[in-house]
N, C-alpha and C positions, 0 to 999 in steps of 0.2 A: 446526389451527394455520394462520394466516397468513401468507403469504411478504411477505416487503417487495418490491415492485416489481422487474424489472430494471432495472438503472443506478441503482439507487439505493444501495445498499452498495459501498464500494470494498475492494479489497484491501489487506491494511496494507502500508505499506511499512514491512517488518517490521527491518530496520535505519538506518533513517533520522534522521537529526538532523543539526536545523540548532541552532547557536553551539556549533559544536565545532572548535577551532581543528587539530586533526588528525585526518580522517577515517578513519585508519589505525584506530584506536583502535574504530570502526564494522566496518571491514568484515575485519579479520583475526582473526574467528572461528575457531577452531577445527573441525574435522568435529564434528557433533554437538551443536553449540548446536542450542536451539531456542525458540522462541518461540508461545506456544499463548493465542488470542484467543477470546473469546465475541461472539457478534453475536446482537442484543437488536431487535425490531420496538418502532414506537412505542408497543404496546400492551403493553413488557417481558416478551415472550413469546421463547424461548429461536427464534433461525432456524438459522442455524450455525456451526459452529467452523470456523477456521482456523488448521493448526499448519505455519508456518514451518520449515525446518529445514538448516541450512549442510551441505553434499553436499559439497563442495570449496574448497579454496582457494590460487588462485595467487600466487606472491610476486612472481611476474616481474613480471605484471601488475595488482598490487595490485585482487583480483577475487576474490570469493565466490560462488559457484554455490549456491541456494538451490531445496530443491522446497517448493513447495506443496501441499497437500492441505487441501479441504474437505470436511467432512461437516456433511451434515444432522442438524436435528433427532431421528432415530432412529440415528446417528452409523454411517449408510452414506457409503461414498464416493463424493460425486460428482463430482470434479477431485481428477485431481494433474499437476501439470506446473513448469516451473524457471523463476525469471530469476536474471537476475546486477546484483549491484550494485557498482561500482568507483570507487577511491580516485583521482582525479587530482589536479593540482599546486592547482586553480581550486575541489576539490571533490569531494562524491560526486555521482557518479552513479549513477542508475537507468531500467532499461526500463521507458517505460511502461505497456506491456502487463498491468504487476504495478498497477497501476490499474481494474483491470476488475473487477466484483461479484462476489458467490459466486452470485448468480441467472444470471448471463453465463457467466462460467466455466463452471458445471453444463452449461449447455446446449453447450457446445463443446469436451465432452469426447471426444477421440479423433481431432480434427482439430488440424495441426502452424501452431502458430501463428507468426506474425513480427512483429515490429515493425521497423519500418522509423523508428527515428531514433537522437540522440545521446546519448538521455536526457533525465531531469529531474535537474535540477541544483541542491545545496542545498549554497551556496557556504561557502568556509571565512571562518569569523571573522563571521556574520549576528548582529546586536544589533536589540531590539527598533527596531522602526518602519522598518526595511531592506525594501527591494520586490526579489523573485527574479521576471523576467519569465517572460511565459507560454511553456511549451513543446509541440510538435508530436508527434504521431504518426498515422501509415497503419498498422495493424492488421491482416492478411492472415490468412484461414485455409486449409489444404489438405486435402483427402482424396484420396491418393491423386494429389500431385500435381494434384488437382485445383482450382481457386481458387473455393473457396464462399461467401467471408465476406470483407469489405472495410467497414475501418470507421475513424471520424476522431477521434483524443482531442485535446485541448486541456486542458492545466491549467495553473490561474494568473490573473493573476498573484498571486503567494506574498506574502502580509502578514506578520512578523514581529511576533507580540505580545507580552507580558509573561511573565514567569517566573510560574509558580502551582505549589501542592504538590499533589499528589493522591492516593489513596487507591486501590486496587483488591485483588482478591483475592491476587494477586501480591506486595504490599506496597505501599510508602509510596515516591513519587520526585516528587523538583522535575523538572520540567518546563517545556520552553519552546513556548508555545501560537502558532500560527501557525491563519492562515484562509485561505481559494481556493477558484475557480471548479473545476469539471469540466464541461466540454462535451460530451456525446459524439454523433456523426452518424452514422446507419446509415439512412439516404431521410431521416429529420428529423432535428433537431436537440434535444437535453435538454440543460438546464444545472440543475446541482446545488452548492449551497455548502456546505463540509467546513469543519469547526473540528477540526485535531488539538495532540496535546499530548505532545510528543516527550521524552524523559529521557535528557543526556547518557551516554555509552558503551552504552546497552539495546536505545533505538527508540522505538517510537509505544505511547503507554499507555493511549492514549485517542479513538477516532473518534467524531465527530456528522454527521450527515449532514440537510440543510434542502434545499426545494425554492427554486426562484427566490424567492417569495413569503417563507420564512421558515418551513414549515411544517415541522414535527420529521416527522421519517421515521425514525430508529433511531437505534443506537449500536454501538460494541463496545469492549472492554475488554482488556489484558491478565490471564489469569486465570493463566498459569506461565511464569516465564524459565527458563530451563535454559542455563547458560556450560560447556562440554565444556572 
């Protein structure tokens, strides 16, 4: 089997959506939701699963604590690790860390990662044809205390598009389809174009992922929600 490239699969932002006029409604999951994705090479070959799943959740701080875990194709584990996504007054936010591939993740498993920003932000009340400008992060990895891994994301800026229905194993949800850059710098620079396809109170039901050029590189899908 084939791997899709590093940096070219992202990780879903497995509770995000944008034109939801209260983000509450996203991120005050219960323990035990979870969210479980298939990731498909261009050549519809199965690469790996990723299953999202809500660990905690603070009221104080309108804040869900999410792990990650990917596995491969013979459904070994090759990451697991958390971020958090939170409700403020402007919006949700998210770490962008939870933006990095399952090719990337795999290979940085067991080193304590950070990001260093405020998040990506996908504002309350966004109607098609609305711009979410581009946002920042510095990436750090540790072993041991030690700094082995330094690395630069950029996404955006966020296009706002049309409502569409879609279909997956999961079921049937209208969706609101948004398009954006991914940058990532580690000695060079990669730029990658995402078309995802969000479904109010669920999440992302649908990634495509293109090179600069337009070139199809893969997909992934929701294949089970699970609301605790």
């Amino acid at each position: 089997m084939r791997k899709l490239p590093v940096t070219l699969l992202l990780i879903l932002l497995a509770t995000g959506l944008a034109a939801q006029d209260d983000c509450r409604a996203v991120v005050n999951y219960r323990p035990g939701s979870a969210w479980t994705y298939q990731w498909y090479g261009a050549n519809e070959k199965v690469t790996y699963q990723t299953i999202h799943r809500v660990v905690d959740y603070d009221a104080g701080d309108q804040r869900s604590n999410l792990e990650l875990l990917i596995l491969n194709a013979f459904q070994d584990t090759v990451y697991r690790g958390q971020y958090a996504v939170r409700c403020k007054p402007e919006g949700l936010y998210q770490d962008l860390l939870a933006k990095l591939t399952p090719d990337m993740l795999s290979s940085l498993e067991g080193l304590a990662l950070r990001a260093e920003d405020q998040g990506w932000l996908l504002p309350r009340g966004a109607h098609p044809g609305d711009t979410i400008p581009q946002s920042y992060s510095r990436i750090t990895g540790y072993d041991q205390n030690v700094l082995v891994l330094e690395l630069s994301l950029a996404v955006g800026p966020v296009v706002i598009l049309a409502q569409e229905d879609l279909s997956t194993p999961a079921g049937g949800f209208s969706c609101v389809a948004m398009t954006y850059e991914l940058l990532i710098t580690q000695i060079v620079q990669k730029s990658f174009r995402l078309r995802d396809w969000f479904s109010p109170g669920v999440g992302v039901i649908r990634r495509e992922v293109f090179d600069r050029r337009g070139n199809f590189f893969g997909y992934c899908e929701l294949i089970n929600y699970k609301k605790a």
